[in-house]
Structures are given as structure tokens and as C-alpha cells.
ROBA-863360 format. One record per atom (N, C-alpha, C): residue number from 1; residue in three letters; atom name; x, y, z. Coordinates in nm, 3 decimals. Example, Ala and Ser with C-alpha at 12.3 -4.5 7.8 and 13.67 -1.06 7.14 Angstrom:
2
<site num="1" residu="ALA" atome="N" px="1.319" py="-0.569" pz="0.780"/>
<site num="1" residu="ALA" atome="CA" px="1.230" py="-0.450" pz="0.780"/>
<site num="1" residu="ALA" atome="C" px="1.320" py="-0.330" pz="0.780"/>
<site num="2" residu="SER" atome="N" px="1.285" py="-0.225" pz="0.708"/>
<site num="2" residu="SER" atome="CA" px="1.367" py="-0.106" pz="0.714"/>
<site num="2" residu="SER" atome="C" px="1.290" py="0.003" pz="0.787"/>
END
This chain:
80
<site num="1" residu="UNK" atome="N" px="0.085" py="-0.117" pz="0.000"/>
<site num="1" residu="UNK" atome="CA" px="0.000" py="0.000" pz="0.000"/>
<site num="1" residu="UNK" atome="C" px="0.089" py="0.124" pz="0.000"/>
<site num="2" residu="UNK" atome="N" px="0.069" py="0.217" pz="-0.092"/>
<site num="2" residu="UNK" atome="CA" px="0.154" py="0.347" pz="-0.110"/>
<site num="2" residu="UNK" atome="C" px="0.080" py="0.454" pz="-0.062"/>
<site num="3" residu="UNK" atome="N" px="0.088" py="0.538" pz="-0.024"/>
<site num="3" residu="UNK" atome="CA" px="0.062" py="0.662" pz="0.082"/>
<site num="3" residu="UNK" atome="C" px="0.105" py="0.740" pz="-0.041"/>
<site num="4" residu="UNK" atome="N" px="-0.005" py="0.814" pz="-0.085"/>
<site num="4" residu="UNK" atome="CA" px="-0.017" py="0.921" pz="-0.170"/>
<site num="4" residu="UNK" atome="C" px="0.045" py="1.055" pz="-0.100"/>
<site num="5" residu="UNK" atome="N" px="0.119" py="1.146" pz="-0.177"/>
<site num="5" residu="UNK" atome="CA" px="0.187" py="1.255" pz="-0.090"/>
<site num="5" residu="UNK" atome="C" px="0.054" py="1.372" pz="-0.039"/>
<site num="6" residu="UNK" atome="N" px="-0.039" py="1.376" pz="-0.176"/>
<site num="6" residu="UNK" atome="CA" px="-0.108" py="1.496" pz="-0.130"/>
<site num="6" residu="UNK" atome="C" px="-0.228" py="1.426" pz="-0.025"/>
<site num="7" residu="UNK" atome="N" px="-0.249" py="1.335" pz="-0.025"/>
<site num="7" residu="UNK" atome="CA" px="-0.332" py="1.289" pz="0.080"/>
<site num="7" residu="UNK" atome="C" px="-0.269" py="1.277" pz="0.242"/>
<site num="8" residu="UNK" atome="N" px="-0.154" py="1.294" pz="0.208"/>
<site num="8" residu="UNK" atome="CA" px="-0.051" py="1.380" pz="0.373"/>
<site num="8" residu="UNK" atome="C" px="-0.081" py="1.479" pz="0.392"/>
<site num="9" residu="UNK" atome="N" px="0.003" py="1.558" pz="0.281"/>
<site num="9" residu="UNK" atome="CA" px="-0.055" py="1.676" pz="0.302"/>
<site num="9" residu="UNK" atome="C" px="-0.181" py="1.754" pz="0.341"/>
<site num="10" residu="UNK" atome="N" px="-0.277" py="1.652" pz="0.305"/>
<site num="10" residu="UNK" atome="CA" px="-0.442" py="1.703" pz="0.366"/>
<site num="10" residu="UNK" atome="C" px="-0.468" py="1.705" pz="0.510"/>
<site num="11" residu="UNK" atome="N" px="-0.401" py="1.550" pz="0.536"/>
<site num="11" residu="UNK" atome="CA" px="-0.355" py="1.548" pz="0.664"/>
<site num="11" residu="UNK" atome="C" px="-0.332" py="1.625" pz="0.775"/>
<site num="12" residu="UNK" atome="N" px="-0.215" py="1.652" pz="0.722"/>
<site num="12" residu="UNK" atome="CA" px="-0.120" py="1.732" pz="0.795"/>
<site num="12" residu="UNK" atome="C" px="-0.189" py="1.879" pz="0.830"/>
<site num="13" residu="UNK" atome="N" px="-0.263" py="1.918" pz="0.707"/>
<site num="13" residu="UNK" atome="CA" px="-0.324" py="2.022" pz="0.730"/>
<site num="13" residu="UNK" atome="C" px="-0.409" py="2.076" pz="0.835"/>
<site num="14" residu="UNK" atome="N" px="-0.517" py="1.920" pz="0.810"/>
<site num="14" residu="UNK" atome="CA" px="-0.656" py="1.928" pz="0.895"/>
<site num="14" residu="UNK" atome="C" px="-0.567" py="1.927" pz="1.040"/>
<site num="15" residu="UNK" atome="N" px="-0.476" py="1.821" pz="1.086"/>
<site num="15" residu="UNK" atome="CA" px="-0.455" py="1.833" pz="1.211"/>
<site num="15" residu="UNK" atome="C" px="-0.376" py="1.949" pz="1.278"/>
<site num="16" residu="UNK" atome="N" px="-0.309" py="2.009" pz="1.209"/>
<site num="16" residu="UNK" atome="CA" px="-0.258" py="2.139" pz="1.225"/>
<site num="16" residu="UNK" atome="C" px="-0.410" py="2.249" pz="1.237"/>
<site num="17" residu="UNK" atome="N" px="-0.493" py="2.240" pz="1.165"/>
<site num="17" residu="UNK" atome="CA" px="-0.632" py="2.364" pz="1.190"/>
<site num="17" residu="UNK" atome="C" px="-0.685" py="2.334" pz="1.304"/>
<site num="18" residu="UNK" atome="N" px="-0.709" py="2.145" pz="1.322"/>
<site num="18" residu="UNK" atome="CA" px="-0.746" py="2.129" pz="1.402"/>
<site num="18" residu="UNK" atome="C" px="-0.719" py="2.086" pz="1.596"/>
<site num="19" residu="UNK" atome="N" px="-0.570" py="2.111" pz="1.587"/>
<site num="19" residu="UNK" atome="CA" px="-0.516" py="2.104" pz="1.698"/>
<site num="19" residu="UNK" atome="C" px="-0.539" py="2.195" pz="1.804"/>
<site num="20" residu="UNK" atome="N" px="-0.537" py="2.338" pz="1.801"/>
<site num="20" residu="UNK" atome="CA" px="-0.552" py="2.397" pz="1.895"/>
<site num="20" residu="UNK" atome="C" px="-0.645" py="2.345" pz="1.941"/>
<site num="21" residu="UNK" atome="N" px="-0.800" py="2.320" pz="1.912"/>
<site num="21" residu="UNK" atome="CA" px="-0.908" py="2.291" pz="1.987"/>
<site num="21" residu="UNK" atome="C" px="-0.886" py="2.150" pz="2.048"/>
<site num="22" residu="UNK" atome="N" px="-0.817" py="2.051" pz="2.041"/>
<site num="22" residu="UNK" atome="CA" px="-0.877" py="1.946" pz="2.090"/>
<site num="22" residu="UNK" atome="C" px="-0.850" py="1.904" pz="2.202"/>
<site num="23" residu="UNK" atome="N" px="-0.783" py="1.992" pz="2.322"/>
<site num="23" residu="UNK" atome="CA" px="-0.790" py="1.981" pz="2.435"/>
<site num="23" residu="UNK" atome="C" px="-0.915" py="2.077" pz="2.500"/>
<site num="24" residu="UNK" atome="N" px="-0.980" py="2.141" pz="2.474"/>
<site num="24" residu="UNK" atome="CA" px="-1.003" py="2.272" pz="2.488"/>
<site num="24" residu="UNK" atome="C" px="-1.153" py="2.209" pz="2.599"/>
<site num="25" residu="UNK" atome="N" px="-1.205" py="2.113" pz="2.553"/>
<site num="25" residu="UNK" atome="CA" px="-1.303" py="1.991" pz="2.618"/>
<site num="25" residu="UNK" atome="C" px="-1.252" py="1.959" pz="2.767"/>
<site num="26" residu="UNK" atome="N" px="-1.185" py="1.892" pz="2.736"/>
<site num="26" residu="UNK" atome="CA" px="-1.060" py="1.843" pz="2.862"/>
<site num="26" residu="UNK" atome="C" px="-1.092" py="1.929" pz="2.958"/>
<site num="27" residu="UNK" atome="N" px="-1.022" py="2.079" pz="2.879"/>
<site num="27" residu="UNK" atome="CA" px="-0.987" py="2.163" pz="3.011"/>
<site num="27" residu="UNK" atome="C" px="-1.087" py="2.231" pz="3.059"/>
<site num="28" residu="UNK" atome="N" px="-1.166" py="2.276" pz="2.973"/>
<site num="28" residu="UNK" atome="CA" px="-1.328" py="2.272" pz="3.056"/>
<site num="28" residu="UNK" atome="C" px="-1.354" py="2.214" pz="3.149"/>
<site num="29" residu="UNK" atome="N" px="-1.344" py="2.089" pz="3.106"/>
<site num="29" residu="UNK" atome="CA" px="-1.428" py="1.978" pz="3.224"/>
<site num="29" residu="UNK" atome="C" px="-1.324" py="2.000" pz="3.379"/>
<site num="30" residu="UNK" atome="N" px="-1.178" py="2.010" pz="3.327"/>
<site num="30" residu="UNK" atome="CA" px="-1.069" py="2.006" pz="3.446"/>
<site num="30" residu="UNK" atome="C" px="-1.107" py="2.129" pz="3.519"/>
<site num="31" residu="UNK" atome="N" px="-1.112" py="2.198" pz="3.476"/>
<site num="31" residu="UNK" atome="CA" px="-1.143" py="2.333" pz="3.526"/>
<site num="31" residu="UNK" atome="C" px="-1.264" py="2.311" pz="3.676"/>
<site num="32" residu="UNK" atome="N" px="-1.395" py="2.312" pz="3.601"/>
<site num="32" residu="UNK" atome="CA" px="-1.490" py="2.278" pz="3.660"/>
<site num="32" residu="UNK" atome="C" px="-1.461" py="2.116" pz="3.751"/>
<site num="33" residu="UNK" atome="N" px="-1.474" py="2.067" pz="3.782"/>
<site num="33" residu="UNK" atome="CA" px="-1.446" py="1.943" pz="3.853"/>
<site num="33" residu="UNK" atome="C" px="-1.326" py="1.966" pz="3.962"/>
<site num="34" residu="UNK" atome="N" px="-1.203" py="2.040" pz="3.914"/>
<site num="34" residu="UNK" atome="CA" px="-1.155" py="2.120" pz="4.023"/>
<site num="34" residu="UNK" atome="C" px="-1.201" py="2.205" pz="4.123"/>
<site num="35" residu="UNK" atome="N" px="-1.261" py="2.302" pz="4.040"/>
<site num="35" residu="UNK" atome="CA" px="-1.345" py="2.358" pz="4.171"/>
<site num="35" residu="UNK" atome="C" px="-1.461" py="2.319" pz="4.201"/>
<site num="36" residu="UNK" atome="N" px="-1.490" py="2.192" pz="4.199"/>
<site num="36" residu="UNK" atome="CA" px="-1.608" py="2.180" pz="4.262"/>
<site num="36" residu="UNK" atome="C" px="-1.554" py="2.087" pz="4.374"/>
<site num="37" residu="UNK" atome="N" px="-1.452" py="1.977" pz="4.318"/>
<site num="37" residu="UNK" atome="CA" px="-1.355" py="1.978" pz="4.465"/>
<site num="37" residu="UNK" atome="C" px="-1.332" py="2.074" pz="4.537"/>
<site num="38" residu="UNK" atome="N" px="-1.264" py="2.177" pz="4.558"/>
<site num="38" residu="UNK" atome="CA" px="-1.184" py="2.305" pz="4.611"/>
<site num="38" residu="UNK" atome="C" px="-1.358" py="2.295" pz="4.688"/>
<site num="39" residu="UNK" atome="N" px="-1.452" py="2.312" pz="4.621"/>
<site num="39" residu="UNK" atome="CA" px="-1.615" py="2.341" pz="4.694"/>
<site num="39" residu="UNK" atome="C" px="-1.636" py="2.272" pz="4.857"/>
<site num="40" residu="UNK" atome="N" px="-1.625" py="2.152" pz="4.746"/>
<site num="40" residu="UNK" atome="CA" px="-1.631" py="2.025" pz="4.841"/>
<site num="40" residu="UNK" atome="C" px="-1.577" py="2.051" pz="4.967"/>
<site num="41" residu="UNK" atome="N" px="-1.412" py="2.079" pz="4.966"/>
<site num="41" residu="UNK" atome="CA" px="-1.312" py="2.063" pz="5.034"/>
<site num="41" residu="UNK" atome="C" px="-1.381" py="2.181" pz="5.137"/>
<site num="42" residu="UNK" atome="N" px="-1.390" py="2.298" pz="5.118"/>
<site num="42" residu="UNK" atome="CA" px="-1.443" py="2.427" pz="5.171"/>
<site num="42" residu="UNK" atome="C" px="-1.542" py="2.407" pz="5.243"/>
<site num="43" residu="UNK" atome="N" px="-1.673" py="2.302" pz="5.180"/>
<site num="43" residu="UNK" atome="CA" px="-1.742" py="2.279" pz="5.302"/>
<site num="43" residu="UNK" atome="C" px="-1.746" py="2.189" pz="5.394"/>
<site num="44" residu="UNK" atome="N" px="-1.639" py="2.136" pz="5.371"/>
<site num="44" residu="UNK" atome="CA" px="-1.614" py="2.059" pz="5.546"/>
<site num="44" residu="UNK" atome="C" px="-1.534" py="2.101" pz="5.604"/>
<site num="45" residu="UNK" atome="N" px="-1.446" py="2.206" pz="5.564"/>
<site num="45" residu="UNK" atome="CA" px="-1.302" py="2.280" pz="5.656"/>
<site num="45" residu="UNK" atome="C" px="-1.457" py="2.382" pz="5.730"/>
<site num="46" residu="UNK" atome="N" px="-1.558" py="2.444" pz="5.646"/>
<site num="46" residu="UNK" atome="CA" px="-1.668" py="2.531" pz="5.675"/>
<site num="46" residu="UNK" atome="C" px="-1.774" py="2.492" pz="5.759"/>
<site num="47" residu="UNK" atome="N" px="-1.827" py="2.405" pz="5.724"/>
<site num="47" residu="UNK" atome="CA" px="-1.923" py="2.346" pz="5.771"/>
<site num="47" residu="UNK" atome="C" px="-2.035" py="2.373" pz="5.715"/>
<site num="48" residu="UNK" atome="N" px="-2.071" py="2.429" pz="5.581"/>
<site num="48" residu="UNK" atome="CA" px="-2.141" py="2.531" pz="5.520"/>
<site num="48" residu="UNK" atome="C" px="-2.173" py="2.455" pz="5.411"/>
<site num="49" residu="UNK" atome="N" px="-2.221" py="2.326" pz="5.414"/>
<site num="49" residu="UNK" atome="CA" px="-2.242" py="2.207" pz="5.331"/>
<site num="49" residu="UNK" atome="C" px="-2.264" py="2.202" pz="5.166"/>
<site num="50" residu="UNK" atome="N" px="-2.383" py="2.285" pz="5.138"/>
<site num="50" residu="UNK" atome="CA" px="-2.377" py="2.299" pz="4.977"/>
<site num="50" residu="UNK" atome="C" px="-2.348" py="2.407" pz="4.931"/>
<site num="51" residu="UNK" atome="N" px="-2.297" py="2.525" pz="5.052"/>
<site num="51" residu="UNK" atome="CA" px="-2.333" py="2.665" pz="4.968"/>
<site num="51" residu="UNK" atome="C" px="-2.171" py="2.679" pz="4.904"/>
<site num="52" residu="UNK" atome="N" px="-2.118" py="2.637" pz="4.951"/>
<site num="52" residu="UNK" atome="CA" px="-1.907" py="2.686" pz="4.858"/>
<site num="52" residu="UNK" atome="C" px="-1.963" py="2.588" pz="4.749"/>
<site num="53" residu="UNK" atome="N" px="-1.957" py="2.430" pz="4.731"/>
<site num="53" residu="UNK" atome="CA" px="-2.002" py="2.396" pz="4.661"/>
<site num="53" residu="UNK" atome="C" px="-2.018" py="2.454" pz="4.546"/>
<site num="54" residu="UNK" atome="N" px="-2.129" py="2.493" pz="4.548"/>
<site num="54" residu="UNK" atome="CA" px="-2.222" py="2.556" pz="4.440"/>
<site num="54" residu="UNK" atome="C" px="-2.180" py="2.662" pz="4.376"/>
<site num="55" residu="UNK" atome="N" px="-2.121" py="2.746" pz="4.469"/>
<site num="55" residu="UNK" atome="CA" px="-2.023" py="2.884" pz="4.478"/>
<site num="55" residu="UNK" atome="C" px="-1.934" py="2.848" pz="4.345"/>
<site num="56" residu="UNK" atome="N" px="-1.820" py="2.773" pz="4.405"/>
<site num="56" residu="UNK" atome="CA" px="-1.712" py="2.712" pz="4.332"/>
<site num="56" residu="UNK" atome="C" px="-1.762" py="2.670" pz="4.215"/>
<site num="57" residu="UNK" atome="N" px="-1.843" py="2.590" pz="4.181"/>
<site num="57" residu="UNK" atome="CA" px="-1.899" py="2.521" pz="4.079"/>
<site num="57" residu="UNK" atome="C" px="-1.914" py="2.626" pz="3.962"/>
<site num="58" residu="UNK" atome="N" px="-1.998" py="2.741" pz="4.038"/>
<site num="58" residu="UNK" atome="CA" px="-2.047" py="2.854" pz="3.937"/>
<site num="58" residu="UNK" atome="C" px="-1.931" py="2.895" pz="3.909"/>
<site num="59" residu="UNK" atome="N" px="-1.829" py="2.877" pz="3.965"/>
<site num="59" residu="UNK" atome="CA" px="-1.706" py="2.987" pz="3.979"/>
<site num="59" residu="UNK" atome="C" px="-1.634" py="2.938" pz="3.864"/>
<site num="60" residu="UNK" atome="N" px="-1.608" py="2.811" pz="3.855"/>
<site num="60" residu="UNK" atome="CA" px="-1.528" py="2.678" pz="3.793"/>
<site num="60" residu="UNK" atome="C" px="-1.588" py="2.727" pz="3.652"/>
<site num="61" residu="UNK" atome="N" px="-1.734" py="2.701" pz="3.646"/>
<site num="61" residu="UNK" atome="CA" px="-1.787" py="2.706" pz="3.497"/>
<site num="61" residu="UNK" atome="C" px="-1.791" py="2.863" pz="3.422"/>
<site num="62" residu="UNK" atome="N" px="-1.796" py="2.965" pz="3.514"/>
<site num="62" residu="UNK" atome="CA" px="-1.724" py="3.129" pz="3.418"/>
<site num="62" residu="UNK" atome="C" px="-1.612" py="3.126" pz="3.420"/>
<site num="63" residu="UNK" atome="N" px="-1.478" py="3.023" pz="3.483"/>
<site num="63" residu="UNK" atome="CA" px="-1.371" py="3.048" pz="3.476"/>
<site num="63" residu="UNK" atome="C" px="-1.323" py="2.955" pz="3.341"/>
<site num="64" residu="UNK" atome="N" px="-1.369" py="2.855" pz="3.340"/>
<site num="64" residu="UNK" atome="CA" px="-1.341" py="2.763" pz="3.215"/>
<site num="64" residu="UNK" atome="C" px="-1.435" py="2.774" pz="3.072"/>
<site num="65" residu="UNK" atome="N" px="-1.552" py="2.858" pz="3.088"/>
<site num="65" residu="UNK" atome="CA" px="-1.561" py="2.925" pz="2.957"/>
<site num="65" residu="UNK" atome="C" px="-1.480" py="3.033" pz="2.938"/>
<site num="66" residu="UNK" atome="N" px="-1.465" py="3.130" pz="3.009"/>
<site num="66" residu="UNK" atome="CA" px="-1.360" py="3.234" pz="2.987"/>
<site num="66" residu="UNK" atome="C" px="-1.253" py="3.167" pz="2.914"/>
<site num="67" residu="UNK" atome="N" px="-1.174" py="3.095" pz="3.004"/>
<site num="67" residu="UNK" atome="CA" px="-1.062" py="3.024" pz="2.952"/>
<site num="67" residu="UNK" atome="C" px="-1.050" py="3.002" pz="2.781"/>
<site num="68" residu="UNK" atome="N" px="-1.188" py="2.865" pz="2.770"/>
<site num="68" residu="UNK" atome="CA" px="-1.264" py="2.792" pz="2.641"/>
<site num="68" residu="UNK" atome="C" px="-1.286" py="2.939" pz="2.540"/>
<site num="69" residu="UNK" atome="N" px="-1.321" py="3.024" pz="2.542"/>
<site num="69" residu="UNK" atome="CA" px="-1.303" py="3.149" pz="2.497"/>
<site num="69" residu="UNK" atome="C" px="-1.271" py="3.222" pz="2.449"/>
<site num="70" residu="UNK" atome="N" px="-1.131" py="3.256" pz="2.557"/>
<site num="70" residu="UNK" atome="CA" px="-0.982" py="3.313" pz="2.517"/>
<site num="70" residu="UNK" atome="C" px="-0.900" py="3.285" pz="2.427"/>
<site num="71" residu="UNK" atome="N" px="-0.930" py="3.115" pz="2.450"/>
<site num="71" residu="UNK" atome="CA" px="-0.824" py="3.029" pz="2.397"/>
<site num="71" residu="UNK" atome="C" px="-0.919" py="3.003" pz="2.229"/>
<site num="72" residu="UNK" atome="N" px="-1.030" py="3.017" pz="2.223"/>
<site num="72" residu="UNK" atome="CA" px="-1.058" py="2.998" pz="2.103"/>
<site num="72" residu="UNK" atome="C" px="-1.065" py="3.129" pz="1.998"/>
<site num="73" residu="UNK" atome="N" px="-1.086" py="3.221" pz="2.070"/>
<site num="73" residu="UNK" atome="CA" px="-1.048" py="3.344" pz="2.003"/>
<site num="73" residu="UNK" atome="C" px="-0.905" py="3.333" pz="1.951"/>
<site num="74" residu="UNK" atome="N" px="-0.766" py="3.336" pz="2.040"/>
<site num="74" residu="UNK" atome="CA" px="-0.703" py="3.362" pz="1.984"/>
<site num="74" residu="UNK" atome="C" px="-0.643" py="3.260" pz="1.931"/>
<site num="75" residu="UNK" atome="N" px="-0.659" py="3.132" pz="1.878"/>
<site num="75" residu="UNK" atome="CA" px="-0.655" py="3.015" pz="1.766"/>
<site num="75" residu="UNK" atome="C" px="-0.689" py="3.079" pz="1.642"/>
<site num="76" residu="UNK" atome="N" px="-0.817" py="3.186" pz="1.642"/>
<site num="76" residu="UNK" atome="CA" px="-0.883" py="3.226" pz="1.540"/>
<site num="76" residu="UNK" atome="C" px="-0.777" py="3.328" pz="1.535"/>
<site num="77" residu="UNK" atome="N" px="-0.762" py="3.396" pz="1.581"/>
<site num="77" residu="UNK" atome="CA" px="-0.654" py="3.534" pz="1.563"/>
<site num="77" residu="UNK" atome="C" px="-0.514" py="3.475" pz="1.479"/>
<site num="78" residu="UNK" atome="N" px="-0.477" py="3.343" pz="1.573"/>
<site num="78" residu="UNK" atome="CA" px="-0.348" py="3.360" pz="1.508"/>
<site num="78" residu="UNK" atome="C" px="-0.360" py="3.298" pz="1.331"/>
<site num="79" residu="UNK" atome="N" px="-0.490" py="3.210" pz="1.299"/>
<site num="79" residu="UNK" atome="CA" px="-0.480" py="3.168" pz="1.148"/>
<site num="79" residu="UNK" atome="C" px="-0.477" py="3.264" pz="1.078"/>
<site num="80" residu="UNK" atome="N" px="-0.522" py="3.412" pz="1.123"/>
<site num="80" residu="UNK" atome="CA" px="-0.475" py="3.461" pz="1.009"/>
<site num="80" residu="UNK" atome="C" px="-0.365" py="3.583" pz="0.989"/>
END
């Protein structure tokens, strides 16, 4: 089986356009799930059972779209 050159090259392309994004999921989720630990953690050092929690959680999910965001804006910035 021979491996055509320009069918690399297509390759090579798509995963190069498509690289920046494909962690971008990941770190969303890392983001959020961190602080909802950090939540967790807060309300038993607190005693303040669901309210950090929830806090954190909200906190986690404007901090990792921001992030998801930033980072996709400037992917778009730098193609061109």
C-alpha cells in the first residue's frame, strides 16, 4: 500500500487547523471538577455544606468558559 503525498498533506493540514481545539473539552471539564472539589473541600473545613459547593462550581464554569473562549479566540486570531 503506497501513501499518496497529497493525501498527507491534507492530513497534515486538517490536524494542524485542528489542533488547537482538541484539548479545549478536557480543560473545561478540568477546570470545573476542580473547583467543585476546592467546593467540596471548603465545606467541610466550613461546615457550610452545599453553599461553597455551588459557589465554586459557578465559579469553575465562568472560569473555564472564559478560559474555552480566550483560547478559542485567539486560535482564530493567530490563522490569520
Amino acid at each position: 500500500m503506497k501513501l499518496e503525498p497529497n493525501k498527507l498533506k491534507g492530513a497534515n493540514n486538517f490536524y494542524k487547523d485542528v489542533g488547537p481545539y482538541i484539548g479545549l473539552g478536557l480543560q473545561l471539564a478540568a477546570i470545573v471538577t476542580v473547583m467543585v472539589f476546592v467546593g467540596i473541600w471548603l465545606d467541610g473545613q466550613f461546615d457550610t455544606k452545599p453553599v461553597l459547593t455551588v459557589v465554586c462550581a459557578f465559579f469553575g464554569v465562568f472560569a473555564g468558559m472564559y478560559t474555552f473562549i480566550k483560547s478559542v479566540l485567539k486560535a482564530g486570531n493567530d490563522k490569520k
